[in-house]
C-alpha positions as CSV (number, residue, x, y, z in Angstrom):
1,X,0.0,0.0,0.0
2,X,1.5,3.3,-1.3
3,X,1.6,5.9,1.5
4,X,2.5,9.7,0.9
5,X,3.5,11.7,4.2
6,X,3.8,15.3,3.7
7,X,5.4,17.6,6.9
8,X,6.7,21.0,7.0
9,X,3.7,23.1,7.4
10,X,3.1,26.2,9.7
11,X,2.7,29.3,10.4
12,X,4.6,31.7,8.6
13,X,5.2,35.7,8.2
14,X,4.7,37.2,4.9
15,X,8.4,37.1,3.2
16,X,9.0,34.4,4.7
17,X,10.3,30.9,3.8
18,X,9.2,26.9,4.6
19,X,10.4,23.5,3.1
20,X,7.7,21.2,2.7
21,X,8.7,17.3,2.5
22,X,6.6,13.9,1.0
23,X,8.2,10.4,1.6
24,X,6.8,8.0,0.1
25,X,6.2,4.4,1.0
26,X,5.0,1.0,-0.2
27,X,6.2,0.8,-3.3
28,X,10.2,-0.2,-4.7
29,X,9.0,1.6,-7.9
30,X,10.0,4.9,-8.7
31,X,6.9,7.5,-9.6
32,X,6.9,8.6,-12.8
33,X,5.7,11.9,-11.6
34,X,5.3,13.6,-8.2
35,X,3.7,17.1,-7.8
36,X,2.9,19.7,-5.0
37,X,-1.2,20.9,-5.0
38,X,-2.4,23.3,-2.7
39,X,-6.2,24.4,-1.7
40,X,-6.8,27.7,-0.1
41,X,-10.0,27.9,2.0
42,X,-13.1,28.0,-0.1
43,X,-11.1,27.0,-3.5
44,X,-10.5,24.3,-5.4
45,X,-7.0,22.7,-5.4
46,X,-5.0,23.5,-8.3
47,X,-1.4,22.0,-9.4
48,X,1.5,24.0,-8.1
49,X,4.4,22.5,-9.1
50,X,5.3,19.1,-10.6
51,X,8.5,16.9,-11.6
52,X,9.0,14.1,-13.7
53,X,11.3,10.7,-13.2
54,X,13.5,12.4,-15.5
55,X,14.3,15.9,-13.1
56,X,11.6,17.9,-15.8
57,X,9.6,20.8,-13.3
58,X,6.8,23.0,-14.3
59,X,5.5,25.5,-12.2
60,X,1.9,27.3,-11.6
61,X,2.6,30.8,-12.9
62,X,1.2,32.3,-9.4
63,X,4.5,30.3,-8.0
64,X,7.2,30.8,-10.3
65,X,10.3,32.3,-8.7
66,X,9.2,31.9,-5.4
67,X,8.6,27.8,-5.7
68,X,11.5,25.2,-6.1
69,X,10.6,21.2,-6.2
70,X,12.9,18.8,-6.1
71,X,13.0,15.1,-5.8
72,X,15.3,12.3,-4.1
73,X,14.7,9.4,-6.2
74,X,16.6,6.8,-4.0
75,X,13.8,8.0,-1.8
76,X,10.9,8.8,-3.1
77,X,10.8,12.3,-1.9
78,X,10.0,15.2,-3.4
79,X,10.2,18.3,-1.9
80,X,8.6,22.2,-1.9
81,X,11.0,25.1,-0.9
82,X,8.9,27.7,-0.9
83,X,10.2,31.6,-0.4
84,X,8.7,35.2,-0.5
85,X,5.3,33.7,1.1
86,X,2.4,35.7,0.5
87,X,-1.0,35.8,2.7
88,X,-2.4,34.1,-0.4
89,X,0.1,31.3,-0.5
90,X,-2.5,30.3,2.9
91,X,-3.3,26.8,1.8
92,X,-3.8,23.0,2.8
93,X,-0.3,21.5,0.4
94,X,-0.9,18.1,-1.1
95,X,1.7,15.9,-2.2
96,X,0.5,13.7,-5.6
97,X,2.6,10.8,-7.1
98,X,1.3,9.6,-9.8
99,X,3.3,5.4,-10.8
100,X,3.2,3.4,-13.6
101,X,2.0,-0.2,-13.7
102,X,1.8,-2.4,-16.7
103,X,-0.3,-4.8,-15.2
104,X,-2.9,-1.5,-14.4
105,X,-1.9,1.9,-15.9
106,X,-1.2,4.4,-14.1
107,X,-2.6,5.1,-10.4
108,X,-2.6,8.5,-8.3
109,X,-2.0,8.6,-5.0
110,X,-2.1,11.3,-2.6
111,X,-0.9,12.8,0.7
112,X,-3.0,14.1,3.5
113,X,-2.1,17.7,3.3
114,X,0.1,20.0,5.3
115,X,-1.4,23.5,6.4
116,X,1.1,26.5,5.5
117,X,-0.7,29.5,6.8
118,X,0.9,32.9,6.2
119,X,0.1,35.7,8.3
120,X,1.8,38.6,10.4
């Protein structure tokens, strides 16, 4: 059974900076993807950064500058270092990792969330 853990989340002052961290678990394989979402209060959650197998990121445009994600494959990891927080960077983070199968596609899985709440 393929587990995501997220930590890092807090509370945070406007310029300020966190790390967020996902370890994975379960599974030898390595994801194929693995991706930071976040859902502010009252929105939907929306894709904020993502990295593929092969080191390839993409950011939300909302993020870019501010956002770095990076991945430990030996691990599983990914991580979010996120810098110059905004109040509207407020936001449950969800880690995704998405793993290919041949015997059934491709499955997502998901983390639990980690609340990064920035405020003075």
């Amino acid at each position: 059974q393929v587990q995501l853990v997220e930590s890092g989340g807090g509370l945070v002052q406007p310029g300020g900076s966190l790390r967020l961290s996902c370890a994975a678990s379960g599974s030898a394989r390595t994801f194929d993807v693995m991706a930071w979402y976040r859902q502010p209060p009252g929105k939907q959650r929306d894709v904020v950064a993502t990295i593929t197998k092969g080191g390839m990121t993409d950011y939300a445009d909302s993020v870019k500058g501010r956002f770095t994600i990076s991945r430990d494959g030996a691990r599983n990891a990914v991580y979010l270092q996120i810098s110059s927080l905004k109040p509207e960077d407020t936001a449950v983070y969800y880690c995704y990792a998405r793993l290919w199968e041949l015997s059934v596609g491709y499955t997502n899985y998901w983390g639990q969330g980690t609340q990064v709440t920035v405020s003075s």
